[in-house]
N, C-alpha and C positions, 0 to 999 in steps of 0.2 A: 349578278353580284352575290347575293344569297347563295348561291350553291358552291360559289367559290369560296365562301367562308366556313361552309360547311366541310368541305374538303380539308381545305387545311386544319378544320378542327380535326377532322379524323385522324391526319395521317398525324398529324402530332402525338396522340393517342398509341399509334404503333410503335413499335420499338424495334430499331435494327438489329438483329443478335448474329449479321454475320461477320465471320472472321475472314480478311482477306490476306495470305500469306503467299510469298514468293520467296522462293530462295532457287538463288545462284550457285552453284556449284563449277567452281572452275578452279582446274586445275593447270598450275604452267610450270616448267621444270628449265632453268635458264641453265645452261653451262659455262661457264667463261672458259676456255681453251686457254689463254693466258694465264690464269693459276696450275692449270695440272700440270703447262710443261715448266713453271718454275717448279714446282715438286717434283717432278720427274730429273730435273737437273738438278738439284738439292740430292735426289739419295743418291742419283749417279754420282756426285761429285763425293758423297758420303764413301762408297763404295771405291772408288778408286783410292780413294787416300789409304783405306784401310787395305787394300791388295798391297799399295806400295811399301805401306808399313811394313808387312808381314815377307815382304821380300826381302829389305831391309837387316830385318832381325835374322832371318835367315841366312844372310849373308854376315852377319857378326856373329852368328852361331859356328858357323865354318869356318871364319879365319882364327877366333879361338882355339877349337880343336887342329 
């Protein structure tokens, strides 16, 4: 019993100075394929209106002259 008291006085005495660190490092890159083909079909729809425009105008530039 004595020596177990001894002990614990010791180690009481000592002092933990170390540092335990972890780091996680993760990286995840998700895509939704549902967003890019509504962007993809947003400039296509962009794109077209503006062709047909420009046909348009073209075509009331010639019946003028």
């Amino acid at each position: 019993m004595t020596n177990e008291l001894i002990e614990k006085k010791g180690s009481s005495k000592a002092v933990n100075t170390t540092n335990n660190i972890r780091v996680n490092n993760r990286f995840s890159l998700t895509i939704h394929f549902g967003d890019s083909l509504n962007l993809l079909a947003l400039l296509a729809g962009v794109y077209i209106i503006k062709s047909i425009e420009k046909k348009r105008k073209q075509k009331q530039k010639a019946e003028k002259m």
